[in-house]
MDTraj code that builds the backbone (N, CA, C; nanometers):
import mdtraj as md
import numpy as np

residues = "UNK UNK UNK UNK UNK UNK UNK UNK UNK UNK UNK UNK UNK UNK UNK UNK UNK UNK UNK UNK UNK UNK UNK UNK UNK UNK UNK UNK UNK UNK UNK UNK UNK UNK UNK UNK UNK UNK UNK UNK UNK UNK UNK UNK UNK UNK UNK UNK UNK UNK UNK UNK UNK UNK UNK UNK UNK UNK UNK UNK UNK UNK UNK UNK UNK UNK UNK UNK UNK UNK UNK UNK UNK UNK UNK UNK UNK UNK UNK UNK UNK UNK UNK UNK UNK UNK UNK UNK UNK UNK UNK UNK UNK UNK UNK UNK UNK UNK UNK UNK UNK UNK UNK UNK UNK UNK UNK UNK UNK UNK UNK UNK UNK UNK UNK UNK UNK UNK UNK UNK UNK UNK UNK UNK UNK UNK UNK UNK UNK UNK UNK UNK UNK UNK UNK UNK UNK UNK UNK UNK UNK UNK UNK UNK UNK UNK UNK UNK UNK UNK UNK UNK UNK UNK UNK UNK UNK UNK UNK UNK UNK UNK UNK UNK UNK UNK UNK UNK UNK UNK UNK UNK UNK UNK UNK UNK UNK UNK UNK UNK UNK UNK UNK UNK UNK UNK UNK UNK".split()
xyz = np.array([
    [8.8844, 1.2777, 11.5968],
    [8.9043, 1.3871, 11.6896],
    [8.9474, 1.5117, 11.6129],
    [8.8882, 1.5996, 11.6524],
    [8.9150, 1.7286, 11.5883],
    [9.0137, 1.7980, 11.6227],
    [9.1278, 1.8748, 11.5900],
    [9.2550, 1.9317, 11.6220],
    [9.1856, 2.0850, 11.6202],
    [9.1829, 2.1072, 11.7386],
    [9.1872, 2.2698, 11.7375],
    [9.3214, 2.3787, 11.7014],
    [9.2528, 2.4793, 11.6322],
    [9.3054, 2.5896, 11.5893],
    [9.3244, 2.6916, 11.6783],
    [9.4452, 2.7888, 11.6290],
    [9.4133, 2.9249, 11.7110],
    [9.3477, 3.0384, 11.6023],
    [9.2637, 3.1534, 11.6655],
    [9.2350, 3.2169, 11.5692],
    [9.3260, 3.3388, 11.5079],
    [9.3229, 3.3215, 11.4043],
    [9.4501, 3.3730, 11.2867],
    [9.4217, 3.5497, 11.3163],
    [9.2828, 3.5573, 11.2605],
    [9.2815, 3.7110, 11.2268],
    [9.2154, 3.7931, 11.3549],
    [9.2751, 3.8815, 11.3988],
    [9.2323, 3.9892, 11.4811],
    [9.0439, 4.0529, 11.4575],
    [9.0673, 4.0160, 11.3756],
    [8.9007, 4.1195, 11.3063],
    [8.8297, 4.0035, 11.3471],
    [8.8192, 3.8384, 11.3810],
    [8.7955, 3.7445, 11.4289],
    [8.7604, 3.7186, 11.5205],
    [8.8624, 3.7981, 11.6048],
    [8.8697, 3.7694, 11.7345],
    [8.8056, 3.9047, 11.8027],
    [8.8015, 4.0162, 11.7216],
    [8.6708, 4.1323, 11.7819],
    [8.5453, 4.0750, 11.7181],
    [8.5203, 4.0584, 11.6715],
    [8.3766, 3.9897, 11.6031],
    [8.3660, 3.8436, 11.7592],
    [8.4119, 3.7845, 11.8063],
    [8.3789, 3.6656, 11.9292],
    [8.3292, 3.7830, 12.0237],
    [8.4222, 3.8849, 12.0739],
    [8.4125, 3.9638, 12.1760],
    [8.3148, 4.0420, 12.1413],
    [8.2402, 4.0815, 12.0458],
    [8.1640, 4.1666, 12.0310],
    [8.0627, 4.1013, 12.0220],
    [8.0225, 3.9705, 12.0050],
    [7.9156, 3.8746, 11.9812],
    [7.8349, 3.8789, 12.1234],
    [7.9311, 3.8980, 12.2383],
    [7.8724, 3.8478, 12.3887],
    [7.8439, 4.0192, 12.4592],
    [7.9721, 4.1189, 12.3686],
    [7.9398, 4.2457, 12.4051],
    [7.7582, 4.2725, 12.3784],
    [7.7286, 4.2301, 12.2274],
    [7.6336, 4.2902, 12.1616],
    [7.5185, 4.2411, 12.2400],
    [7.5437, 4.1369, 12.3111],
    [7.4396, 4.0501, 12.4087],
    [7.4228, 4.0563, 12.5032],
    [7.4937, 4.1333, 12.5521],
    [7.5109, 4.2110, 12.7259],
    [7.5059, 4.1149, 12.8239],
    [7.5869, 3.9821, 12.7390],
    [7.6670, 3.8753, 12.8276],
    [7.7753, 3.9390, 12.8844],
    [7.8435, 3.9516, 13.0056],
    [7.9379, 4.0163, 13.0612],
    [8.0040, 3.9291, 13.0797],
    [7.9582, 3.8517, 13.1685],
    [8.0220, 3.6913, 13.2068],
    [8.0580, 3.6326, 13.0819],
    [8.0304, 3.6227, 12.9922],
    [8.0570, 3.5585, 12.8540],
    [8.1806, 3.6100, 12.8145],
    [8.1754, 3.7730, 12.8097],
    [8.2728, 3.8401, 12.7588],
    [8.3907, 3.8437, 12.8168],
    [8.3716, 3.8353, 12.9438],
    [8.5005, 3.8609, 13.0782],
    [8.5543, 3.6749, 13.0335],
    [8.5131, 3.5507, 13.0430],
    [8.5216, 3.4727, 12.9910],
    [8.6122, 3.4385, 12.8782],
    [8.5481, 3.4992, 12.7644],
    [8.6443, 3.4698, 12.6677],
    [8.7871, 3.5425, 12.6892],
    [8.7821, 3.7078, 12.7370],
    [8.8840, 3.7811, 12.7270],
    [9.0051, 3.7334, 12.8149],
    [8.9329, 3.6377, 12.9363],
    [9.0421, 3.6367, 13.0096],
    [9.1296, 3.4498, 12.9481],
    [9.0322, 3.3748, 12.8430],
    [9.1178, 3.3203, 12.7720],
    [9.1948, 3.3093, 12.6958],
    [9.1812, 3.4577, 12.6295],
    [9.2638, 3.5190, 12.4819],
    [9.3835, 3.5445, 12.5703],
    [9.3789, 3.6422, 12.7035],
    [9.4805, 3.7308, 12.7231],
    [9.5646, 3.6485, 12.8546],
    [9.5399, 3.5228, 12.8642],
    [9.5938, 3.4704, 12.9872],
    [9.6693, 3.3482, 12.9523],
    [9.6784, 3.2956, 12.8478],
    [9.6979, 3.1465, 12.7991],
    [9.6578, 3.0451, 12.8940],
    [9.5928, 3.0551, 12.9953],
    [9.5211, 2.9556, 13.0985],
    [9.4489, 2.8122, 13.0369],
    [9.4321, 2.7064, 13.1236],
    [9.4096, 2.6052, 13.1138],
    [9.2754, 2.6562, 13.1163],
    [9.1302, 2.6071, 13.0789],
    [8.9704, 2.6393, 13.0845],
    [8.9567, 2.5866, 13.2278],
    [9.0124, 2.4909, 13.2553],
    [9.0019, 2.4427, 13.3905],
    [9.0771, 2.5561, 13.5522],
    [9.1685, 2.6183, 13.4820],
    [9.2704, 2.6778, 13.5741],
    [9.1466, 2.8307, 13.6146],
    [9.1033, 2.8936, 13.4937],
    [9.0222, 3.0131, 13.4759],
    [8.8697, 3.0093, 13.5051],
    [8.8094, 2.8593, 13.5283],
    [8.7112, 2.8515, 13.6004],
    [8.7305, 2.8666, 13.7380],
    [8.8247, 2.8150, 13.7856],
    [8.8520, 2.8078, 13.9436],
    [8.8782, 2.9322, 14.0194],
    [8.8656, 3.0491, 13.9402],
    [8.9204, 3.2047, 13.9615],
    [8.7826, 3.2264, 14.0310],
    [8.8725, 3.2825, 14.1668],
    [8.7923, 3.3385, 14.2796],
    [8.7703, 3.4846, 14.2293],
    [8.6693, 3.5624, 14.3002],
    [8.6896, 3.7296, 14.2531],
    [8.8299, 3.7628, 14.3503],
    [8.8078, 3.7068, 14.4567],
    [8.9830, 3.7215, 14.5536],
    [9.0855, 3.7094, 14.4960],
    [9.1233, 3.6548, 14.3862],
    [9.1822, 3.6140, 14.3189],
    [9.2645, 3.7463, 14.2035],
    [9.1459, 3.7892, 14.2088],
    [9.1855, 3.9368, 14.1282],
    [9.1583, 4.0529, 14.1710],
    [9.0705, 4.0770, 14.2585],
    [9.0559, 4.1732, 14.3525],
    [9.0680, 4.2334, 14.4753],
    [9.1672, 4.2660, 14.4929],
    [9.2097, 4.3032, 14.6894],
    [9.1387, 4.3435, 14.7525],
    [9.1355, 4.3848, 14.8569],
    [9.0693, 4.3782, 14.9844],
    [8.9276, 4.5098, 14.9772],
    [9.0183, 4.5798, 14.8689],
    [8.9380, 4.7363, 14.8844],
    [8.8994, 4.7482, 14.6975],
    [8.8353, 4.6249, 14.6581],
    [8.7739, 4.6156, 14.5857],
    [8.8536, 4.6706, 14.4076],
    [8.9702, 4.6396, 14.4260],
    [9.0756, 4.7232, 14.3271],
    [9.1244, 4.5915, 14.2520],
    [9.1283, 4.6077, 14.1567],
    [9.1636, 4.5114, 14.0713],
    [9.2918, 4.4502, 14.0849],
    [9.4132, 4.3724, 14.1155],
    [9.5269, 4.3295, 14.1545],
    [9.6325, 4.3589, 13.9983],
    [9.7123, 4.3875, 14.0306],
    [9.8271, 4.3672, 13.9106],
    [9.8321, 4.2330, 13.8293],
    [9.8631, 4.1275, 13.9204],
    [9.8499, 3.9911, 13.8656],
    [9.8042, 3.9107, 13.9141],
    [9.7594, 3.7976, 13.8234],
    [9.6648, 3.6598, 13.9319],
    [9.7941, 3.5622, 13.9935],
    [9.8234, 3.5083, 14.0771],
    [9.8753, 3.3697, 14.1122],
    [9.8120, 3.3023, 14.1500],
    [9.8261, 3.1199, 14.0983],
    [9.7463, 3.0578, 14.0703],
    [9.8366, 2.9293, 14.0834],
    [9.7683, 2.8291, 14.1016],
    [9.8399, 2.7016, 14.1011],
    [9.7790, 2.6334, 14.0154],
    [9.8715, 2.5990, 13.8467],
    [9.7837, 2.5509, 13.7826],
    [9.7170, 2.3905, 13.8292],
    [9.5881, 2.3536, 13.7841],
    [9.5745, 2.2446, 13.8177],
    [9.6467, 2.1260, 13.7196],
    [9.6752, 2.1515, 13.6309],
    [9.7334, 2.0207, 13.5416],
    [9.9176, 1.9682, 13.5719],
    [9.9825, 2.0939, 13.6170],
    [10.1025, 2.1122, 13.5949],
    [10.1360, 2.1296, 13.7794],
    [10.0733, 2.2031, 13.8440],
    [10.1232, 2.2141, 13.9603],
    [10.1953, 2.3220, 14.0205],
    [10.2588, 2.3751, 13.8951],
    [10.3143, 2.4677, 13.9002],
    [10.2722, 2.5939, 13.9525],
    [10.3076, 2.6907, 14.0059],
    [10.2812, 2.8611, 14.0126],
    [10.2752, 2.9145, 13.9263],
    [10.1115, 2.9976, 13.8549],
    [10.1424, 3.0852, 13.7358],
    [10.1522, 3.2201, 13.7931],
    [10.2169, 3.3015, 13.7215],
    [10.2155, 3.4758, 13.7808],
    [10.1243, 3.5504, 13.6316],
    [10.0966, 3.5980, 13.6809],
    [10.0005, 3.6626, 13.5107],
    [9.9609, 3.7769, 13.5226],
    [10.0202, 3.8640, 13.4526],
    [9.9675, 4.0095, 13.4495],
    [9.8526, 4.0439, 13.4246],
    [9.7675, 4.1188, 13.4756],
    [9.6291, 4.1468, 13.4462],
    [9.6651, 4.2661, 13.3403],
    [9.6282, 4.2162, 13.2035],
    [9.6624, 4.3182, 13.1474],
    [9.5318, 4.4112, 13.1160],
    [9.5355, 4.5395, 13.0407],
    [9.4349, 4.6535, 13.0151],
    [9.2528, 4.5855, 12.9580],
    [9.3057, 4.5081, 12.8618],
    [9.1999, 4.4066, 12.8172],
    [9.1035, 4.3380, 12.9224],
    [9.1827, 4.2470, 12.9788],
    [9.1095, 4.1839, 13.1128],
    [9.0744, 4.2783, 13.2242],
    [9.1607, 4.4088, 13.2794],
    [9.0579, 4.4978, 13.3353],
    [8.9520, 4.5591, 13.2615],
    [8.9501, 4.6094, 13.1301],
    [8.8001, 4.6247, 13.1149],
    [8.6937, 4.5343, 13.1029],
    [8.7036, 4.4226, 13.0641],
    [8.6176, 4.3302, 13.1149],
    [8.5979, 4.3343, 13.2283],
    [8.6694, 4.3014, 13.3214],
    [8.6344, 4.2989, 13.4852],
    [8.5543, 4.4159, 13.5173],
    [8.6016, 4.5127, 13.4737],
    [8.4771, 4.6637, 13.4921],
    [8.3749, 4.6590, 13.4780],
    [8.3964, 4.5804, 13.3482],
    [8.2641, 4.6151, 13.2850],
    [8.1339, 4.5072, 13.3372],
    [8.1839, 4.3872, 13.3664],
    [8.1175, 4.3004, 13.4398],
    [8.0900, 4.3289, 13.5098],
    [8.1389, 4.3745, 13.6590],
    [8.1265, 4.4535, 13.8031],
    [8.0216, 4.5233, 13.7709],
    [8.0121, 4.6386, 13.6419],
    [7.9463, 4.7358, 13.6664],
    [7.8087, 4.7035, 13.6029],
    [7.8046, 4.5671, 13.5777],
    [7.6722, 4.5121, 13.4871],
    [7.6307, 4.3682, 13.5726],
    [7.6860, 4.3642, 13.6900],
    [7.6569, 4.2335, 13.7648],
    [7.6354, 4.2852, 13.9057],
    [7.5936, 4.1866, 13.9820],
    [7.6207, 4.1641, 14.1639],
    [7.6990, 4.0650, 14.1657],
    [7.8234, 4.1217, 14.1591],
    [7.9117, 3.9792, 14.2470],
    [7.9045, 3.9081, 14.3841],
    [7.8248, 4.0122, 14.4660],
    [7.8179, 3.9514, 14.6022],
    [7.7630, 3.8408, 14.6763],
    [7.7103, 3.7770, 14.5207],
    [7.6404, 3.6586, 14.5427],
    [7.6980, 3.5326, 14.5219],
    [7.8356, 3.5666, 14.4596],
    [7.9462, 3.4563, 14.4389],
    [8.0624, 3.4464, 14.4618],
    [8.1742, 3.3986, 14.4834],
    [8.2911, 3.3961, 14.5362],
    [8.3815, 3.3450, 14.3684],
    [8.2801, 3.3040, 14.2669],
    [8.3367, 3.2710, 14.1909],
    [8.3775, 3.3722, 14.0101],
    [8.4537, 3.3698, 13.9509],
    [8.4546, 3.4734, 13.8519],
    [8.3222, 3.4551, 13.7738],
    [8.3381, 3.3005, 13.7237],
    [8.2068, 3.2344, 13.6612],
    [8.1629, 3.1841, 13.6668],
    [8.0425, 3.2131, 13.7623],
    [7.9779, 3.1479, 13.8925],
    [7.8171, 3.1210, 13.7840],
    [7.7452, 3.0015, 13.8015],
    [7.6765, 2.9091, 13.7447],
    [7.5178, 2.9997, 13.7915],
    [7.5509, 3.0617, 13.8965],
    [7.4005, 3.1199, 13.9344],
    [7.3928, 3.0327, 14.0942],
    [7.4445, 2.9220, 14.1134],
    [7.4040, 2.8345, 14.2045],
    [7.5444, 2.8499, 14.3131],
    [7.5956, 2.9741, 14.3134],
    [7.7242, 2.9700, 14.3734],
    [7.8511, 2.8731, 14.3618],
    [7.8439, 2.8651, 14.2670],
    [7.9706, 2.7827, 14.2125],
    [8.0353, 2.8004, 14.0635],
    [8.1116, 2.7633, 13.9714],
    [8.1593, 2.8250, 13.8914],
    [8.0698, 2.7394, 13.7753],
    [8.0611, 2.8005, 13.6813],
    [8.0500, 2.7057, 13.5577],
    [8.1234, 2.6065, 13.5235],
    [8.1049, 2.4765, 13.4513],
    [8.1420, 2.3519, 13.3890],
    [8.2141, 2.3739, 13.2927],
    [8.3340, 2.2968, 13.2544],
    [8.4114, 2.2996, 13.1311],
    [8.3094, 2.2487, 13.0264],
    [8.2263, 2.2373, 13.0010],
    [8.1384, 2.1891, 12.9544],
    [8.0527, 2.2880, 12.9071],
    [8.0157, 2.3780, 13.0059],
    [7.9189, 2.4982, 12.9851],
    [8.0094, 2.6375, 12.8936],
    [8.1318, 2.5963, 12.9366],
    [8.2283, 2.6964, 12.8926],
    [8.2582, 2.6957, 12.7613],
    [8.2895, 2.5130, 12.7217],
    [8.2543, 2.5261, 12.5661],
    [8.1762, 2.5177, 12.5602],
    [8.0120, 2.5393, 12.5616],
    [7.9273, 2.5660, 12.4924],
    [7.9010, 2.6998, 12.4737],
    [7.9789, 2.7613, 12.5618],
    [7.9621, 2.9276, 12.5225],
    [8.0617, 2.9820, 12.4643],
    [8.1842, 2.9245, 12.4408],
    [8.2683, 2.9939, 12.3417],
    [8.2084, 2.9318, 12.1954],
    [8.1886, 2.7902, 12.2090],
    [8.1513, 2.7683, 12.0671],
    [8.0247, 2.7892, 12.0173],
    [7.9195, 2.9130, 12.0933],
    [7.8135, 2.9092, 12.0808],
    [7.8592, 3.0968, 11.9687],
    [7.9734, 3.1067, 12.0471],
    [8.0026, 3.2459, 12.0282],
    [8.0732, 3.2584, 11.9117],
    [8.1450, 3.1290, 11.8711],
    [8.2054, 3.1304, 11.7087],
    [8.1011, 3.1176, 11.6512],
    [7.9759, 3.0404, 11.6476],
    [7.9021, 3.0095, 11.5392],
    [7.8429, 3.1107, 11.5229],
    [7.7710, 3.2199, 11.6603],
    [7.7003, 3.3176, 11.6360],
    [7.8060, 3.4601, 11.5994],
    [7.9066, 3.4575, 11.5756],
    [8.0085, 3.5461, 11.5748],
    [8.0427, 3.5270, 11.3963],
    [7.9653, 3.4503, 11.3272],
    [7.9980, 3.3714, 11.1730],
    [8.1515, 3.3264, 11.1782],
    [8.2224, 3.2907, 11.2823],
    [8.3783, 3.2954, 11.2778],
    [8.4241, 3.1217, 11.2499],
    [8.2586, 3.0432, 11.2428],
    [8.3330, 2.8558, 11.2729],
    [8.2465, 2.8163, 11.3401],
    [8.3331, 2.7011, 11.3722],
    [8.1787, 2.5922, 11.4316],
    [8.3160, 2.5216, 11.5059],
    [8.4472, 2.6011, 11.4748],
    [8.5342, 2.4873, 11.5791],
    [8.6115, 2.5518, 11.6208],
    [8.5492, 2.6706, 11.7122],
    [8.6241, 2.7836, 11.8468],
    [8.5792, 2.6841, 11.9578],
    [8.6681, 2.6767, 12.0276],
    [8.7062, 2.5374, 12.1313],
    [8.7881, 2.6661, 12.2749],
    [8.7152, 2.5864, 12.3892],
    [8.8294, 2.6686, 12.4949],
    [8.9483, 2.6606, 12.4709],
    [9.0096, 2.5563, 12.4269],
    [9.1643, 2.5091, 12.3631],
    [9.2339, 2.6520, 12.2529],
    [9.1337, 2.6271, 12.1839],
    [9.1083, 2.7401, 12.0784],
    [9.1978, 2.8826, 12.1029],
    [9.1503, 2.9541, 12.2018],
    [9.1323, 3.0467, 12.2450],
    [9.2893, 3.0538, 12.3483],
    [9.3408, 2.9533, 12.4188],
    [9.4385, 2.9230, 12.4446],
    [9.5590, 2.9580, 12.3581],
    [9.5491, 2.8618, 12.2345],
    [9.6441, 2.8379, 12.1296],
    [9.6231, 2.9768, 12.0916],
    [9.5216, 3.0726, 12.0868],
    [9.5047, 3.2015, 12.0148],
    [9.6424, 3.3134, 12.0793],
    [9.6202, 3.3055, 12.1675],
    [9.7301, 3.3972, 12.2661],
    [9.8379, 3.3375, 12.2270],
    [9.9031, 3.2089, 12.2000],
    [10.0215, 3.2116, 12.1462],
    [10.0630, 3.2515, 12.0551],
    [9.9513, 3.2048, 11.9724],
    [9.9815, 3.2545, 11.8022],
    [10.0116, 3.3955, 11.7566],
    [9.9076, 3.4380, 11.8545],
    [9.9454, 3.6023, 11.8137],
    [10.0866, 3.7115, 11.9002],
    [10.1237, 3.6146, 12.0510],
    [10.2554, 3.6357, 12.0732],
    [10.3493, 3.5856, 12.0032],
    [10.3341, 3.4453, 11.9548],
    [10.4496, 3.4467, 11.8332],
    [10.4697, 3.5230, 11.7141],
    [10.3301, 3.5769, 11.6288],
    [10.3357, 3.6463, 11.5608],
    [10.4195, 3.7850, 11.5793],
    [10.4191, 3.8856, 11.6914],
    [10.4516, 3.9860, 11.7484],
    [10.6107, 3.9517, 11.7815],
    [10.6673, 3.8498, 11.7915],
    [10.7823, 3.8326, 11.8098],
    [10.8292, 3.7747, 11.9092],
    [10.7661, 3.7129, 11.9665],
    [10.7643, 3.6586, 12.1128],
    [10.8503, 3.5003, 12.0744],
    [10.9678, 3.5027, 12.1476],
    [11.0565, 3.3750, 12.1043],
    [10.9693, 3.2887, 12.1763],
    [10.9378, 3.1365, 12.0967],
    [10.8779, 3.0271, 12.0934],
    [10.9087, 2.9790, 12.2400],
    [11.0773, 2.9891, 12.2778],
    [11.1274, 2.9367, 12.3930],
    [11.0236, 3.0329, 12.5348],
    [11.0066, 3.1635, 12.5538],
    [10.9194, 3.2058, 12.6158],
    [10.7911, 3.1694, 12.6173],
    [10.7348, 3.1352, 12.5073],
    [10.5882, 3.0983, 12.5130],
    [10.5993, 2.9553, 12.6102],
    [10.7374, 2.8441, 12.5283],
    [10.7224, 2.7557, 12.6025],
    [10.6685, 2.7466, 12.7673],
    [10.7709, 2.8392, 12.8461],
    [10.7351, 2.8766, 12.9686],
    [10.6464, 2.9602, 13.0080],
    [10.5451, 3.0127, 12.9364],
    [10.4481, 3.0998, 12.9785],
    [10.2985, 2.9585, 12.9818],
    [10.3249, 2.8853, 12.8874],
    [10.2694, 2.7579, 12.8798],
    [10.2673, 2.6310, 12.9797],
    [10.4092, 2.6403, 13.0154],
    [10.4224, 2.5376, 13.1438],
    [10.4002, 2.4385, 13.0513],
    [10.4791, 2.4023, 12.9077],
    [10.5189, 2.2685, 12.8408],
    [10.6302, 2.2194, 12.8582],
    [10.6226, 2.1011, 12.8480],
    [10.7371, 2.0243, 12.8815],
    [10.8384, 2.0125, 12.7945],
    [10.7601, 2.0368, 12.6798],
    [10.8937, 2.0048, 12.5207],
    [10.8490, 2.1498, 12.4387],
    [10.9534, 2.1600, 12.3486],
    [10.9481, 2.3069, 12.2677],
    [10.8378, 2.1764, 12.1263],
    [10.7805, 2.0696, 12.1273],
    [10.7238, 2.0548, 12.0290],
    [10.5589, 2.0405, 12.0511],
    [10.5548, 2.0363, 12.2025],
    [10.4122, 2.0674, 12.2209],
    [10.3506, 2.2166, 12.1630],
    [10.4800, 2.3078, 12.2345],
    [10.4821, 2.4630, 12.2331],
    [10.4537, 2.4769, 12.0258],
    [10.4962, 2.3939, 11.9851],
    [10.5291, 2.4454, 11.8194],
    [10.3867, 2.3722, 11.7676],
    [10.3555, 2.2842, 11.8259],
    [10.1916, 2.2328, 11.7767],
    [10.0904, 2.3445, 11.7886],
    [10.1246, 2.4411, 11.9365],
    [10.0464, 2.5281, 11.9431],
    [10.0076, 2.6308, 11.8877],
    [10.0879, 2.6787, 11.8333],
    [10.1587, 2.7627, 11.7570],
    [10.0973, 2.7827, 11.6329],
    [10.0354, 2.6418, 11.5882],
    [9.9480, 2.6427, 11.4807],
    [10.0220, 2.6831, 11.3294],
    [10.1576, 2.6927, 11.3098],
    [10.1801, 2.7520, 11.2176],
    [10.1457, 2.6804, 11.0422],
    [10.1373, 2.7286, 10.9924],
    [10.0773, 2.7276, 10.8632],
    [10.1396, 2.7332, 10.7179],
    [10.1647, 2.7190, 10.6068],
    [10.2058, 2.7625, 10.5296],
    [10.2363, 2.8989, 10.4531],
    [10.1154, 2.9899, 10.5183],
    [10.1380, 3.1224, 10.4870],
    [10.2248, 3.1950, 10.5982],
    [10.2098, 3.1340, 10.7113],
    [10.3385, 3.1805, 10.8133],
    [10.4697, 3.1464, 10.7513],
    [10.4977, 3.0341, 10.6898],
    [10.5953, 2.9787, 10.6325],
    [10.6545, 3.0845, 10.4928],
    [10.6011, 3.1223, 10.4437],
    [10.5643, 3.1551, 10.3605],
    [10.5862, 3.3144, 10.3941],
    [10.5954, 3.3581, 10.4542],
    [10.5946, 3.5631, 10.4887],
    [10.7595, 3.5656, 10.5250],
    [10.7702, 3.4629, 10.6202],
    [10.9338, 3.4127, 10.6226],
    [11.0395, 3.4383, 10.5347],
    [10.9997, 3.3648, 10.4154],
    [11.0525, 3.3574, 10.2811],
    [11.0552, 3.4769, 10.2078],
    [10.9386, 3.5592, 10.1758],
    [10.9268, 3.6550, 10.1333],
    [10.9824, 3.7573, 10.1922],
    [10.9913, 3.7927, 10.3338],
    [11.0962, 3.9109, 10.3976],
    [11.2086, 3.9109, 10.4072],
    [11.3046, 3.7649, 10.3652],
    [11.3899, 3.7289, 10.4311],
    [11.4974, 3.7438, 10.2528],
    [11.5612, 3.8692, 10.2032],
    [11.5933, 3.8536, 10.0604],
    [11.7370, 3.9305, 10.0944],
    [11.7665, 3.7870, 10.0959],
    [11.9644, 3.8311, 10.1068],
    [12.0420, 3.8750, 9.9809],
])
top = md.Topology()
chain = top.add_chain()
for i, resn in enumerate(residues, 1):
    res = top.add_residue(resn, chain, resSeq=i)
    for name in ("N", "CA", "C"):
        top.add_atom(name, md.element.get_by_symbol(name[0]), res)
traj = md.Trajectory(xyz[None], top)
């Protein structure tokens, strides 16, 4: 079994987004962005209604709430600047009125966790970024780079909805050169 990664470098992670931009996949793009910028389950972010993010008068909502499916729990999630331009930009390159779903299959229903990795990992290989960008992937990515930024581990825990701070630290992906920048800034 293969252990997924998060992706390390930023220039990485515009090279995925620009792979589906350059392809005038919208759905692809709105897709990945809202896995980078949401830490969502692939399962939780298929189930996203357009109601879900869009009010009554067609305006994008502040945040999604959501009941995750694995955990049960209530997520609250800011729609941040990122995920509205995707959503724009989709809207303004789609007919949504034909689906109720964000990533809707064509047949009025959402796409397959299945279909989902085949399009993120269709998007690392064609992006030259790997051959092992995983929906998981993309998950663990948003932590990594909130931990990087300074984001205490104990917050991610709960933005995660983990049960132990050692699931949260698997995610985290950290590395020896993380280990390692530690050491080097740290000269008492």
């Amino acid at each position: 079994m293969n252990l997924t990664h998060p992706i390390r470098d930023n220039k990485d992670i515009k090279k995925l987004k620009n792979y589906f931009l350059m392809r005038e996949e919208y759905r692809n793009y709105m897709l990945i962005t809202f896995c980078l910028n949401t830490a969502l389950r692939i399962s939780d972010i298929l189930n996203m209604k357009w109601s879900d993010i869009l009010d009554g008068n067609n305006k994008i909502r502040s945040h999604v709430v959501l009941k995750e499916i694995k955990t049960g729990k209530t997520s609250e999630i800011l729609i941040n600047s990122s995920i509205k331009e995707a959503v724009r930009l989709y809207l303004k390159n789609c007919d949504k009125s034909r689906s109720i779903y964000l990533f809707d299959n064509g047949n009025g229903y959402h796409i397959s966790r299945s279909q989902a990795h085949r399009i993120i990992h269709a998007g690392g290989v064609g992006a030259g970024i790997g051959n092992d960008i995983s929906c998981h992937s993309l998950r663990k990515t948003f932590g990594y780079h909130a931990w990087k930024s300074g984001v205490p581990p104990a917050l991610l825990m709960e933005i995660y909805n983990h049960s132990s701070y050692a699931v949260t630290k698997r995610y985290l992906g950290i590395i020896r050169e993380d280990k390692d920048a530690v050491f080097s800034k740290i000269l008492l």
